[in-house]
C-alpha positions, 0 to 999 in steps of 0.5 A: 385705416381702421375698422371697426365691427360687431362680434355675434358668437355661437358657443362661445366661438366667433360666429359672424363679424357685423361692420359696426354700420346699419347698412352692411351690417344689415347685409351681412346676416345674409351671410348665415344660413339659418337652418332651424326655427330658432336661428331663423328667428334669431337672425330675423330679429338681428336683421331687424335691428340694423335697420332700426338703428340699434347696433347695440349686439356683440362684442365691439372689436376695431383692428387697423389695417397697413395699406400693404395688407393682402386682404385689403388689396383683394378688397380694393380690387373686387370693390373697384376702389382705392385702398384707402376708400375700402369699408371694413368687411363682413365676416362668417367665421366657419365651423370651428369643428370642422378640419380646414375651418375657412372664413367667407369674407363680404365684399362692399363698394364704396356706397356699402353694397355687397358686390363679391365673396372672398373664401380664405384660410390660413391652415394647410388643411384650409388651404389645399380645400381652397385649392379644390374649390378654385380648380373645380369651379374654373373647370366647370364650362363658362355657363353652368346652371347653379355654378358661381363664377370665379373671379380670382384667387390669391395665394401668400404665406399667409393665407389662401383665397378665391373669389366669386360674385355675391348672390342674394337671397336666402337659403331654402328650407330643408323640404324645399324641393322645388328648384332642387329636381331642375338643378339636378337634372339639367347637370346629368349629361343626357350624352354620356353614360358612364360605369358607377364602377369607373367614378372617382367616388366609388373608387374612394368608396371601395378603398375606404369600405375595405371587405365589407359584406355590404360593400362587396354586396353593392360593388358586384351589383353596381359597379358595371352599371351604367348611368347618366355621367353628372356634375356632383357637389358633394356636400349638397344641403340648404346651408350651401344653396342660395335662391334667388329672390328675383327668379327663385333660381338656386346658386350652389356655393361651397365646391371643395368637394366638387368633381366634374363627373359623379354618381346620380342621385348622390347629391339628392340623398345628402340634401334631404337626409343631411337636413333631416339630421342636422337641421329637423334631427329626426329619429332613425325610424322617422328617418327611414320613412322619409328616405322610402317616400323619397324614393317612391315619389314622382320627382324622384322617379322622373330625376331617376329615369332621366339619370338611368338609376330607376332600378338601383336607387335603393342600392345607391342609397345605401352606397350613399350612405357607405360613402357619407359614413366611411370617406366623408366622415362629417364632424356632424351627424355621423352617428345618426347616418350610421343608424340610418344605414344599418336600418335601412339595410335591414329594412332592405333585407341587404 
């Protein structure tokens, strides 16, 4: 067998691997999450040309795939067809700067519609984050808001993989707030409550952060605090969200930091201030304004009553930031984020 594809790069690295076909190549744009004005239009443009006829971008690569290949194997079965009937697939390659880089592979049946996404890697970093997300996602209860469904793993030498169902649709604009306050609210337990200092994050964060001032300021003010208990994400943004066309609900893809029990209003913080650096790169002041309307406006009010984090919110805030800055550590934004939190401390007299 023998596949063939179209290679867009981004910075000189692979980017997205395009079946050379119209039809799922036109599909596997989907696969990349356009944040900003420019990749928006770049990707729409790309879209377009598929369905015109026009395969004519990127690099043409083929590759010939043994019948005793593992990816092929977990194709055939996702796609519900012989080996030998399996259509090449569609690749997001990831961020190369990123440890652990995992591609997310397209799945298409025999008529070359998508029907499930295959996430795997190769390195041991990759691997153990695979491992996270699977355990994650199997443990959540079988009917969750915004949860994919796992439909499997696989595990070789080679590689490690898991596999979910395909959701279409697109990934909502950074000030797209609308199915953000639901989503949120319907995962915060309204029949358990839980001390900030009990949560596996905080301990992260109290380890990390070691002696100081802001942090032992924040642990005597917020460690014995009760809150709603929460499903919490971890790296919440546009770019990991997909709405769907048909009800405008939000699927929430990307588990690896996932964790059944987490702190309200941590998911929130990173979806608009994430965006605000990343995507519409803010200034710190600008930053700082966005960050106190947040706080002050009335779908974050109503998400903060129903969490029991009304009186914090401020305090949560800054720890969000401590967290991003000392425990996450992103290859992105880490410099902005650190601004933010100095001057937001400051603003806050902390």
């Amino acid at each position: 067998m023998r596949w063939t594809w179209r290679v867009l790069r981004k910075r000189g690295h692979p980017l997205l691997i395009l079946p050379d076909a119209p039809r799922p190549a036109a599909e596997a744009l989907k696969l990349y999450p356009a944040q900003t004005l420019v990749a928006r239009t770049a990707k729409a443009l790309l879209r377009a040309a598929p369905r015109a006829g026009l395969l004519c971008f990127g690099e043409k690569v083929a590759l010939a795939v043994s019948a005793d290949d593992a990816l092929l194997k977990i194709l055939s079965g996702l796609a519900g067809e012989p080996a030998a009937a399996v259509v090449a697939p569609a690749i997001l390659a990831g961020n190369p700067a990123t440890p652990g880089q995992r591609c997310i592979i397209l799945a298409f049946d025999e008529n070359r519609r998508p029907v499930a996404i295959v996430k795997a890697g190769m390195s041991e970093a990759a691997r153990q984050l695979i491992k996270s997300e699977a355990a994650i996602l199997s443990a959540f209860p079988q009917i969750t808001p915004g949860v994919p469904r796992l439909r499997g793993t696989f595990q070789s030498q080679q590689l490690h993989a898991l596999a979910m169902d395909y959701f279409p649709g697109d990934s909502p604009r950074p000030r797209d707030l609308h199915g953000l306050a639901p989503l949120l609210t319907s995962w915060l337990d309204p029949h358990k409550t839980i001390c900030i200092g009990d949560i596996p994050a905080w301990a992260r964060l109290r380890s990390a952060g070691g002696a100081a001032p802001l942090l032992l300021t924040l642990n005597h003010r917020l460690s014995q605090q009760s809150v709603r208990a929460t499903l919490y994400h971890g790296d919440f943004a546009p770019w990991n969200i997909k709405v769907s066309r048909h009800d405008g609900s939000w699927t929430v893809l990307d588990w690896e930091r996932g964790e059944l029990t987490g702190i309200p209003g941590w998911d929130w913080f990173h979806y608009m201030i994430q965006s605000s650096i990343l995507v519409e790169r803010l200034p710190t002041a600008a930053l700082a304004r966005r960050v106190e309307a947040l706080l002050g406006s009335r779908l974050f009010e109503a998400y903060a009553g129903a969490a029991s984090i009304a009186a914090s919110a401020h305090d949560l805030l800054l720890a969000y930031l401590l967290y991003n800055n000392e425990v996450i550590r992103p290859a992105e934004g880490l410099v902005p984020a650190r601004e933010l939190l100095t001057a937001l401390a400051a603003r806050w007299n902390q």
